[in-house]
C-alpha positions in Angstrom: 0.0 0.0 0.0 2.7 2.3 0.8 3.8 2.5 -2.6 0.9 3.4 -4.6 1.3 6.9 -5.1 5.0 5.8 -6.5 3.5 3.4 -9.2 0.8 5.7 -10.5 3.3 8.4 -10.9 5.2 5.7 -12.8 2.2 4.9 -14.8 1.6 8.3 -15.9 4.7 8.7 -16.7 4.5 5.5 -19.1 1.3 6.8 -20.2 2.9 9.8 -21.8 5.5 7.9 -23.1 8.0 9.3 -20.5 10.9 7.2 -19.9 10.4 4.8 -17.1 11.9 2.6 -15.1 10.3 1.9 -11.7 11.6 -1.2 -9.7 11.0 -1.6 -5.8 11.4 -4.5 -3.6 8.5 -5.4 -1.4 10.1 -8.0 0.4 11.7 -11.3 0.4 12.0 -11.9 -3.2 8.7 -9.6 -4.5 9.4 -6.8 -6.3 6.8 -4.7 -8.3 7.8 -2.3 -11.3 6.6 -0.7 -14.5 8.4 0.1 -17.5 7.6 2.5 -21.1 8.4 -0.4 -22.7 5.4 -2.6 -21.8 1.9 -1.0 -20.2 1.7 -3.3 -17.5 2.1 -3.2 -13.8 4.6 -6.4 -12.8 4.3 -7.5 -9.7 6.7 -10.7 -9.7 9.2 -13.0 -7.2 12.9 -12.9 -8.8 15.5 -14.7 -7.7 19.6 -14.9 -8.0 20.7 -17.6 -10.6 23.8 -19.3 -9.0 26.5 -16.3 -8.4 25.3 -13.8 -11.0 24.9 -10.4 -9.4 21.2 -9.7 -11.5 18.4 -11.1 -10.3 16.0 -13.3 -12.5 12.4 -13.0 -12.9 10.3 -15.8 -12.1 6.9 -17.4 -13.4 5.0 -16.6 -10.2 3.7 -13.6 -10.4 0.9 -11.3 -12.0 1.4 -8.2 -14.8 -1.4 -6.4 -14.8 -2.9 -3.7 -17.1 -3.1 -0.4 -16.1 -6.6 -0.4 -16.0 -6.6 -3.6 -14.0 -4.6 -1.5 -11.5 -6.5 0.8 -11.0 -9.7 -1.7 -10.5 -7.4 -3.5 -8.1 -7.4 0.1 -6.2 -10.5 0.7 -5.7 -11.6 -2.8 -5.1 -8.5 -2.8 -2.0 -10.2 0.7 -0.7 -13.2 -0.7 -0.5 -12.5 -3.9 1.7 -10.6 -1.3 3.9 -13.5 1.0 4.4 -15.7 -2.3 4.8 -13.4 -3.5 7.6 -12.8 -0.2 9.5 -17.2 0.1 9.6 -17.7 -3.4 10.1 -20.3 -4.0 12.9 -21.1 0.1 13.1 -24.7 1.0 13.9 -26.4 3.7 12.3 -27.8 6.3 14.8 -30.7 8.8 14.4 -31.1 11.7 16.8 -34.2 13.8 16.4 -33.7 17.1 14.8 -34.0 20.1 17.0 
């Protein structure tokens, strides 16, 4: 979550056809990043082949579109706001 406002300024940036290269590890071997060169969003596990300094990227993971992505966002705000209200009552006062 904390580095949403990163990737949509990396997605506008793509979307304008502004260079860009956005890479960040998420931890242990996740790492999400967007490029100009494809419009997707890659959020992917890499890993070190043997005792080359790059890491590789792996099958497991998901690219999505930048349309997906922002779906994904407003889908993950609402089960926020859902949690945080969860088991709130409504209350009425009478109008003075």
């Amino acid at each position: 979550m904390e580095w949403i406002d990163d990737v949509d300024s990396a997605v506008e940036r793509a979307t304008t056809l502004k260079p860009t290269q956005f890479k960040v590890h998420l931890g242990e071997d996740w790492y999400i990043s967007v490029s100009d060169t494809m419009p997707f969003i890659d959020i992917r596990r890499w890993y070190q082949k043997g005792s080359e300094v790059n890491l590789c990227p792996t099958l497991v993971g998901i690219a999505l579109t930048f349309e997906q992505w922002d779906r994904l966002k407003e889908v993950t705000k609402m089960d926020i706001m859902v949690k945080e209200f969860k088991g709130v009552e409504c209350c009425w006062h009478p109008s003075s």
